[in-house]
C-alpha positions as CSV (number, residue, x, y, z in Angstrom):
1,X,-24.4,65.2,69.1
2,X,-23.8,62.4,66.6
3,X,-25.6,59.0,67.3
4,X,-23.8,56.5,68.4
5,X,-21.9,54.0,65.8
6,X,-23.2,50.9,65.4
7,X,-20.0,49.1,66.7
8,X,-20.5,50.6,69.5
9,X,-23.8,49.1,70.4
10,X,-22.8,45.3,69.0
11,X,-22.4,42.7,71.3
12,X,-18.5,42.4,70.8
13,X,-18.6,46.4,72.2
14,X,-20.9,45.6,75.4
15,X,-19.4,41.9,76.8
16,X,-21.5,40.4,79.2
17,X,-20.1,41.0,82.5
18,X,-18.2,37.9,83.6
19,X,-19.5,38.2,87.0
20,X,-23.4,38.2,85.5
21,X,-25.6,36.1,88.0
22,X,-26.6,32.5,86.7
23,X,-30.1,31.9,86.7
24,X,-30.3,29.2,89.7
25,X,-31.7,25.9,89.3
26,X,-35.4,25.6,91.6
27,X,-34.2,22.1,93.4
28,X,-37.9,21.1,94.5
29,X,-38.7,21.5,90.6
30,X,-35.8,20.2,88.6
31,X,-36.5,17.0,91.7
32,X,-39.8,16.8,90.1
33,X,-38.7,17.0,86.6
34,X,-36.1,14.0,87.3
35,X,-38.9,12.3,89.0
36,X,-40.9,12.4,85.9
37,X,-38.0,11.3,83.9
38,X,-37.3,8.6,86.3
39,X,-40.9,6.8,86.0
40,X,-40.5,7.4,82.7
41,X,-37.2,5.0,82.4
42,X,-35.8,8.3,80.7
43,X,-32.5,7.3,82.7
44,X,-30.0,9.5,81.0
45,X,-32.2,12.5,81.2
46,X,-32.9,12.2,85.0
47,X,-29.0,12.1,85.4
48,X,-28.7,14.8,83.3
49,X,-31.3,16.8,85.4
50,X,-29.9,15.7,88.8
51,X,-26.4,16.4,87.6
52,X,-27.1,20.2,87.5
53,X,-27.0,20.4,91.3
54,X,-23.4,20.2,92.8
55,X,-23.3,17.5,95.8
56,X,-23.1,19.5,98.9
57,X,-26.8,21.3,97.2
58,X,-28.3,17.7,97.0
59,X,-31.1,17.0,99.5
60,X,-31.2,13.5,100.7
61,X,-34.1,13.2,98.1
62,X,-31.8,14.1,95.8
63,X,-29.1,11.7,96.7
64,X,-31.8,9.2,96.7
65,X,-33.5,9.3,93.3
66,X,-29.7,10.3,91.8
67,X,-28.8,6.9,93.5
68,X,-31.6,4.8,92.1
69,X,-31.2,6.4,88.7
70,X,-27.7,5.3,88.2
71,X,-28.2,2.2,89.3
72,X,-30.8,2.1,86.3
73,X,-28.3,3.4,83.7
74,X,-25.8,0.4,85.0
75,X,-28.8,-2.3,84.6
76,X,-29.6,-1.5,81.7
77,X,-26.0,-1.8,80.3
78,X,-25.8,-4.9,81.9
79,X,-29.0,-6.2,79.9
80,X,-27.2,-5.0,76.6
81,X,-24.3,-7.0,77.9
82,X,-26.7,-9.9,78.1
83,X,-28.0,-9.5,75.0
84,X,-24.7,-9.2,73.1
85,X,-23.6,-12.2,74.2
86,X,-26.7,-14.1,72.8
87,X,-25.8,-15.9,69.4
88,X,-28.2,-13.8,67.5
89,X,-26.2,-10.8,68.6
90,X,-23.2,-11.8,67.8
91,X,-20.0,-9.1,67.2
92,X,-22.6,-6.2,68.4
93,X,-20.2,-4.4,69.8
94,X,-22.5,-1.2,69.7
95,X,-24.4,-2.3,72.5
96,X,-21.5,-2.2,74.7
97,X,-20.5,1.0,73.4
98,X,-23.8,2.6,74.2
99,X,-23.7,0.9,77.5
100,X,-20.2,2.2,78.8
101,X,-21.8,5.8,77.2
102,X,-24.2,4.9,80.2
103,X,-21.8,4.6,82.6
104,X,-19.9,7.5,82.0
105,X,-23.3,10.0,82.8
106,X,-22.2,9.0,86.3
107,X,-19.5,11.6,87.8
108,X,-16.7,11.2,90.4
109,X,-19.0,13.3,93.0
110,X,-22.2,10.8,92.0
111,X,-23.3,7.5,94.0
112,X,-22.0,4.3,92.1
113,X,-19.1,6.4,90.5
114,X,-16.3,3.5,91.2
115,X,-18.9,0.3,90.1
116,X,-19.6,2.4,86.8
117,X,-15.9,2.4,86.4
118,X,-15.5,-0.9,86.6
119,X,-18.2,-1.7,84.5
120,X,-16.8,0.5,81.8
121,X,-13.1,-1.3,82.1
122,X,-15.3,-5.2,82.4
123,X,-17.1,-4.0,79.2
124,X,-14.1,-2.5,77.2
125,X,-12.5,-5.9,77.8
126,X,-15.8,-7.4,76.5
127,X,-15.4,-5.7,73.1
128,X,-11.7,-7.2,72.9
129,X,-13.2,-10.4,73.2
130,X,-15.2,-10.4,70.6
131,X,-12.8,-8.9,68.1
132,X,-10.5,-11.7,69.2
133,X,-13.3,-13.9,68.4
134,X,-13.8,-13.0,65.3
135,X,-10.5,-12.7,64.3
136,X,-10.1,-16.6,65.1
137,X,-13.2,-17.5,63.5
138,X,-13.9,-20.4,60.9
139,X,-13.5,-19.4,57.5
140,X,-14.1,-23.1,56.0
141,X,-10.4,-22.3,54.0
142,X,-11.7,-19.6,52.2
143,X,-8.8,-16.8,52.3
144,X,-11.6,-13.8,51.8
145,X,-13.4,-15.0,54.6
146,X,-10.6,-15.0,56.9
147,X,-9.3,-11.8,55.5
148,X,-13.0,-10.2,56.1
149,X,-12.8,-11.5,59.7
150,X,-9.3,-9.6,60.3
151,X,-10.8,-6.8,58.9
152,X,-13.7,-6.7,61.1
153,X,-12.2,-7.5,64.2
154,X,-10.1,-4.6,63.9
155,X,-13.3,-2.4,63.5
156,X,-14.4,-3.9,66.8
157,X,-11.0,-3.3,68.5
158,X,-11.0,0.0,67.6
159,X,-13.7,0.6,70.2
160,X,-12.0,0.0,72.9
161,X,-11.9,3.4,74.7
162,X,-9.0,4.8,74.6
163,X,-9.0,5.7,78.6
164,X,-9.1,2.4,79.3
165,X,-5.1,2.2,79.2
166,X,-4.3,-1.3,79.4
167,X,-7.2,-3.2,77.1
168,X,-6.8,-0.2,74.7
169,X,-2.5,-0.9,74.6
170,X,-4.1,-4.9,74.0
171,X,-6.3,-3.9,71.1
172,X,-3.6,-1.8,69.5
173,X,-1.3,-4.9,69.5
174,X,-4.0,-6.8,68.0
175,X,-4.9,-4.5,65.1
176,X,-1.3,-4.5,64.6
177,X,-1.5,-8.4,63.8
178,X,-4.6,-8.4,62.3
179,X,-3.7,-5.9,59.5
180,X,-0.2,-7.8,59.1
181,X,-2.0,-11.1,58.4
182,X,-4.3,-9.8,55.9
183,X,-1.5,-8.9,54.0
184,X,0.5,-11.8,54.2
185,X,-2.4,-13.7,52.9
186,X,-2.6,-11.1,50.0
187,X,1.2,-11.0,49.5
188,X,0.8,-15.3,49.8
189,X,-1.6,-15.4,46.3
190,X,0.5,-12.5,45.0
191,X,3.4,-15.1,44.5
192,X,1.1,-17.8,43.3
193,X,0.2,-15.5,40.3
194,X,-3.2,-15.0,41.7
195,X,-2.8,-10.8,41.4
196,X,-6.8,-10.6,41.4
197,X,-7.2,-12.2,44.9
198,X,-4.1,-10.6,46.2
199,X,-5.4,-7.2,45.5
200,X,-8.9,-8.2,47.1
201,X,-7.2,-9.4,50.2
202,X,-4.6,-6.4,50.7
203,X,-7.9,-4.0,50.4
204,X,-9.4,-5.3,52.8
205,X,-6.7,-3.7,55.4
206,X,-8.0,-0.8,56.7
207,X,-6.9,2.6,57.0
208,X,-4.9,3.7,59.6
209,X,-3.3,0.5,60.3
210,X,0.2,-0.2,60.2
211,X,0.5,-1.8,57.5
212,X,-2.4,0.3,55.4
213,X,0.1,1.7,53.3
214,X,2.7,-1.6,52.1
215,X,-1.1,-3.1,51.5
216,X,-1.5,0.3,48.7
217,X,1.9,-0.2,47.1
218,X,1.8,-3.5,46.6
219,X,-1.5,-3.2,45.4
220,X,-0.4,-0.6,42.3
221,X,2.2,-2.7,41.9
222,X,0.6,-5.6,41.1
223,X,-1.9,-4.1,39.3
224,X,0.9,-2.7,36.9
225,X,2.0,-6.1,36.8
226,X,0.6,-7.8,33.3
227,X,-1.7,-11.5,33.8
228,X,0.3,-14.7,34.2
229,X,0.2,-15.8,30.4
230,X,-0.9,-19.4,30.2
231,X,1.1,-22.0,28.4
232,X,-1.4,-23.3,25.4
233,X,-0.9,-27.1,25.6
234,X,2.0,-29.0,23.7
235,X,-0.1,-31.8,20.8
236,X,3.3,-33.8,21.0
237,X,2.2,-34.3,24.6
238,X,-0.7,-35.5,23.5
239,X,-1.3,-39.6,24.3
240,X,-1.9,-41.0,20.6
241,X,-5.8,-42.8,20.6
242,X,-4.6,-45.4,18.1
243,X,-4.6,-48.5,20.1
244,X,-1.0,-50.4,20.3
245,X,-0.5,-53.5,19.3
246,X,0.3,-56.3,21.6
247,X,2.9,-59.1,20.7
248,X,1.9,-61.3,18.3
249,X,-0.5,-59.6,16.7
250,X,-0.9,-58.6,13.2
């Protein structure tokens, strides 16, 4: 009798039957476990824990510590709310963006499911804000300054979530505009003979942007474009120092 190949015996050969018992979760120890976490401010991993049991499996000790635990995770993306707003902080979006990661650990069948929800639209709106607000902020006249501000509020727009349907559709608008203005400032020093600045500005317009690809060929094109000669100056236009004679002089 010949031995068995060894195909035969690789994993691909013996499948694991789909009907293979899960190893059950102990309730009183993964409570204890979420405990820790809890007292621990480990927020996300006591939701994490907790979330392993489906709701009608939950014990009203459960419910309880799942209850105080989100309530946690939304406190604490409230206090990065707070915190963005500060001066200091200003144009963190990634606080938000860690907060409404926060709010989405809690799950249709968990307590505070809807408030998280609106949390997560509140703060997607937040981030809008703030790319609005530094789209429309001072750049003392300078044209790279305001171009950099386009620029980086369409980075902070483009963290709106796209799930959130409505602010998202906003901040698409926006980048749409933003991008369109930085190149109308570099197409604006472009006519002026300025090809240096223009091809600063129009590089500053990110990718994936409407209007990322006019910004690269006009860029090669006025870098093929030779420097504005400069007129040397005319000496017959020159004002003569001799000093002229007034009438009846000699």
């Amino acid at each position: 009798m010949q031995p068995p190949s060894p195909a035969a015996n690789s994993p691909a050969a013996n499948p694991i039957p789909t009907n293979a018992p899960i190893v059950a979760v102990d309730p009183v120890l993964l409570l204890q476990s979420a405990q820790a976490a809890f007292e621990a401010k480990q927020y996300e991993d006591a939701n994490r824990q907790l979330a392993q049991l489906a709701a009608d499996q939950r014990t009203p000790e459960h419910h309880q510590l799942l209850e105080q635990t989100n309530r946690e995770l939304l406190n604490k993306g409230k206090t990065m709310l707070i915190r963005t707003r500060n001066p200091v902080q200003e144009n963190q979006v990634s606080d938000l963006v860690e907060a409404i990661k926060m709010a989405r650990l809690i799950k249709p069948d968990q307590p505070l499911y809807q408030e998280a929800q609106q949390a997560i639209d509140r703060w997607s709106r937040v981030i809008l804000d703030m790319a609005q607000g530094r789209a429309a902020r001072s750049n003392e006249a300078s044209v790279i300054d305001a171009a950099n501000n386009y620029s980086m509020a369409i980075s902070a727009a483009r963290l709106v979530p796209s799930d959130q349907a409505k602010v998202h559709e906003q901040a698409q608008q926006a980048i749409t505009l933003w991008s369109q203005m930085i190149l109308d400032l570099a197409n604006t020093r472009a006519a002026n003979g300025e090809l240096d600045l223009a091809i600063q500005i129009g590089e500053l317009v990110p990718p994936n942007t409407p209007t990322y690809a006019p910004a690269q060929e006009a860029i090669a094109n006025w870098r093929n474009q030779p420097a504005p000669v400069v007129a040397a100056p005319n000496p017959d236009d020159a004002v003569s120092e001799e000093p002229v004679a007034e009438e009846g002089e000699y």
